[in-house]
C-alpha positions, 0 to 999 in steps of 0.5 A, spaced: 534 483 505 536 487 499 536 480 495 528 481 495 527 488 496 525 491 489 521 496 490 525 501 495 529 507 493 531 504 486 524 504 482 524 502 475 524 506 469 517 507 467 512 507 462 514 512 457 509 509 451 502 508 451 505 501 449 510 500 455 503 502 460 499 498 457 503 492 459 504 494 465 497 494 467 496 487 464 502 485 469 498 487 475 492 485 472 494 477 470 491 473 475 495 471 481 501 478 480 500 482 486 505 489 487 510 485 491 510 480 485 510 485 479 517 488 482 520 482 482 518 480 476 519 487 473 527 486 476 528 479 474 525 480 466 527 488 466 520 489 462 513 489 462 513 486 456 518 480 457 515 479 464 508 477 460 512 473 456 515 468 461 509 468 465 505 463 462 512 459 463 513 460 470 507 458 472 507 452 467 514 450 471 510 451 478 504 447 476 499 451 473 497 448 467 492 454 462 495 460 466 494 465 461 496 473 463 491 478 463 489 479 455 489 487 452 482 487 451 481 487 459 486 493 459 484 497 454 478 497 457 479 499 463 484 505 459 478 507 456 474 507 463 480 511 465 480 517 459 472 517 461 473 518 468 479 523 467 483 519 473 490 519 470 495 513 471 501 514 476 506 509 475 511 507 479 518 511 478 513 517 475 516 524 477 508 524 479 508 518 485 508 519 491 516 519 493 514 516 500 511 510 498 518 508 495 520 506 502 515 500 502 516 494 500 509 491 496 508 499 494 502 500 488 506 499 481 500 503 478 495 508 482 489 511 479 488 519 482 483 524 480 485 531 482 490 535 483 497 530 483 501 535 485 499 534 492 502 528 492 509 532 493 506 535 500 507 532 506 502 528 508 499 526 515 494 520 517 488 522 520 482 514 521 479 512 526 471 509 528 465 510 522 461 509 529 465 516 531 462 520 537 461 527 538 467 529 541 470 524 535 468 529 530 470 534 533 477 532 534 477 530 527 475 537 524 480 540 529 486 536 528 484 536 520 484 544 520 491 545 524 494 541 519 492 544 513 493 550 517 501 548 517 501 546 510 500 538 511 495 535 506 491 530 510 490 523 508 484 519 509 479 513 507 472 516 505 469 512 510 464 514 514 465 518 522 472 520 522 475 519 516 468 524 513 470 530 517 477 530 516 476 531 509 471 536 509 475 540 515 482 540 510 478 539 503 479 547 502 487 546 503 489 539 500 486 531 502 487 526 498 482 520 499 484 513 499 479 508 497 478 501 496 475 500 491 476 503 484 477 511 484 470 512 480 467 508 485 464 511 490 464 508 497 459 509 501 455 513 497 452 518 501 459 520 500 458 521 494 458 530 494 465 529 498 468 525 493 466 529 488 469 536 491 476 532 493 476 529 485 474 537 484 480 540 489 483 535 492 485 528 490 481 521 490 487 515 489 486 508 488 491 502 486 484 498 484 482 497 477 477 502 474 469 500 476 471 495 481 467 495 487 470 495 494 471 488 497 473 486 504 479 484 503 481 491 500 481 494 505 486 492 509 490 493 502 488 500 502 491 502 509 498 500 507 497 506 502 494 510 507 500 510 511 505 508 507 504 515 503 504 519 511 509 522 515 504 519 521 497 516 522 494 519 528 487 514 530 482 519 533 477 513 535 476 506 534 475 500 537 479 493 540 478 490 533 478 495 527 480 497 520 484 504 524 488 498 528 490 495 522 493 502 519 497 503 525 500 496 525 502 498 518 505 504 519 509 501 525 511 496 519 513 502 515 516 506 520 511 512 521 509 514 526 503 513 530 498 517 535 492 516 538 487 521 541 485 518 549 478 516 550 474 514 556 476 506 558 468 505 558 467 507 551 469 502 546 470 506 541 476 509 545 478 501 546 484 501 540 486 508 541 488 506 548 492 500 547 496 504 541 497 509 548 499 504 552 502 500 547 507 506 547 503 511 542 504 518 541 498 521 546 495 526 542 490 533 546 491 537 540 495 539 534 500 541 537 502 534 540 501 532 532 506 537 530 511 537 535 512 529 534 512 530 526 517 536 527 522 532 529 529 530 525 527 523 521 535 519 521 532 516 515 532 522 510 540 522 509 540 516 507 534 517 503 537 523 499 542 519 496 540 512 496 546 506 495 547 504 490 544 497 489 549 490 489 549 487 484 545 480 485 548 474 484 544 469 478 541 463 480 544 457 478 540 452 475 536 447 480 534 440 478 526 439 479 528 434 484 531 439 488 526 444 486 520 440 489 524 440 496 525 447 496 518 447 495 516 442 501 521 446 505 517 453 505 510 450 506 512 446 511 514 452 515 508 456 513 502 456 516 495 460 517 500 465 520 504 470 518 512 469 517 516 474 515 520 472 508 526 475 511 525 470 517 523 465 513 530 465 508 534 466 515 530 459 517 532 455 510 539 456 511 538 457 503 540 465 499 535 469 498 536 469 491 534 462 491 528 462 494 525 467 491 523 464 484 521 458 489 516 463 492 513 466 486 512 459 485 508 458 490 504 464 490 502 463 482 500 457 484 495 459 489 498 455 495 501 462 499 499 470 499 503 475 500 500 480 506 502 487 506 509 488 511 513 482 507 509 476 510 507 470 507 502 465 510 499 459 507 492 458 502 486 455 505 
């Protein structure tokens, strides 16, 4: 609903001072702000600096007793981790950010890239699939990599292992940009680390990631939705039933992107996930000329895109009693459960406007009892 969706084709004005990107960066760092949080504390305080400001409060009003924001020094020093590394900061509304990422909701208030940014202004396509990957795989992978490149498309990958590894050197002497889930001048998996380092040289390295953060499950599935969210389609070359290239394709359905899939044999397992994109209704994939002419097609949305409308005006929340507040809490954790529900769905089902629900929801999440999950979901803390 256009009510909660902050991110879209409206970014905010970005930093213009070392000042402004020093609290912006305190504001995704402070505990419990994550990027859909960030932009709507950024639409509902206009600032970074005054959204800082009313954190303490907020959290106070949601029960959090000592919250305290991200303090300078931590981000200070990751500036200077930054400077050391020469990564520069791309922020949100940026002339540098990358425009695709605009069309996703929970899209990266600030990214870190080593490299050529410039090539963020290109289009992009997606090439993952299995760490495990077979022959075949790799050789697929260098292919539909090089006719890419060939055709002026950068290439967008994860730096793992298998798939992902020969997709970057194939399209590393044309342009590949590696998103990575930890910190840009961490090196994950470290036999990578040649590679890395020609793509920090040539091409670009990216992360939304503090600077020296080493990679945790749980960002990977976050680094995905860059993956996609900065590509015209995500092609899965292999990867198993259960695997992270599963979730890189659901997310660029959740995007609208378009997905592909290289077929494999039924008794390869590493052919498992593909084959359900397939019969799920992927695009199949033989070749690059299978890719190219399922990327060459007209996309409805760019008009649109072009010349955005303007933004309605939101109504102001009127002042709620605690007495009321606490209900509409109960009501959203009573609807939320370890599943997933989409915040849309759930504003529909409490019959109450979004405007209402929404400081509710920041609410909830400050205090640790709901998590936003990549595609507008929510679902409870356990």
């Amino acid at each position: 609903m256009a009510e909660t969706h902050f991110s879209s084709t409206h970014p905010p004005l970005p930093p213009t001072t070392e000042e402004i990107r020093l609290s912006w960066l305190r504001l995704i760092r402070s505990r419990r702000v994550g990027p859909t949080t960030f932009h709507r504390l950024m639409a509902e305080h206009g600032t970074a600096k005054a959204a800082l400001d009313a954190l303490p409060e907020v959290a106070r009003e949601a029960g959090v007793t000592g919250y305290t924001v991200c303090p300078e020094g931590v981000a200070l020093a990751e500036l200077k981790a930054a400077k050391t590394a020469v990564a520069r900061m791309v922020c949100h509304g940026d002339p540098a950010y990358p425009a695709a990422l605009y069309d996703i909701p929970d899209a990266p208030p600030i990214l870190w890239a080593m490299g050529d940014v410039s090539l963020l202004s290109r289009p992009m396509v997606a090439l993952v699939g299995a760490r495990n990957a077979s022959s075949l795989g790799t050789r697929m992978a260098k292919a539909l990599a090089t006719g890419l490149s060939d055709a002026g498309i950068v290439v967008t990958s994860g730096l793992a292992r298998g798939i992902d590894t020969a997709a970057h050197l194939a399209a590393l002497p044309k342009g590949t940009v590696a998103v990575m889930a930890g910190g840009v001048d961490v090196i994950y998996p470290t036999e990578n680390t040649p590679l890395a380092e020609k793509i920090a040289a040539i091409g670009l390295r990216l992360s939304e990631q503090p600077m020296g953060m080493s990679p945790q499950a749980r960002h990977f599935p976050t680094r995905n939705r860059i993956i996609s969210g900065l590509s015209q389609a995500v092609v899965v070359v292999e990867a198993a039933a259960k695997s992270g290239s599963l979730i890189t394709a659901r997310n660029a359905l959740d995007q609208g992107r378009d997905v592909l899939a290289v077929p494999g044999h039924p008794f390869d397992a590493r052919a498992a996930g593909c084959n359900m994109l397939i019969r799920d209704g992927a695009t199949l994939v033989r070749g690059i000329g299978d890719v190219l002419d399922a990327i060459r097609q007209p996309d409805p949305r760019q008009a649109t895109l072009a010349l955005p409308a303007p933004e309605p005006q939101k109504p102001s929340p009127p002042k709620r009693s605690l007495a009321d507040t606490a209900a509409l809490h109960s009501q959203i954790l009573s609807r939320l459960g370890p599943s997933p529900v989409a915040e849309d769905q759930l504003i529909r089902d409490l019959k109450v406007p979004a405007y209402s629900v929404a400081p509710a929801l920041l609410n909830l999440e400050l205090e640790g009892k709901i998590i936003r999950q990549s595609g507008g979901l929510l679902s409870l803390v356990h």
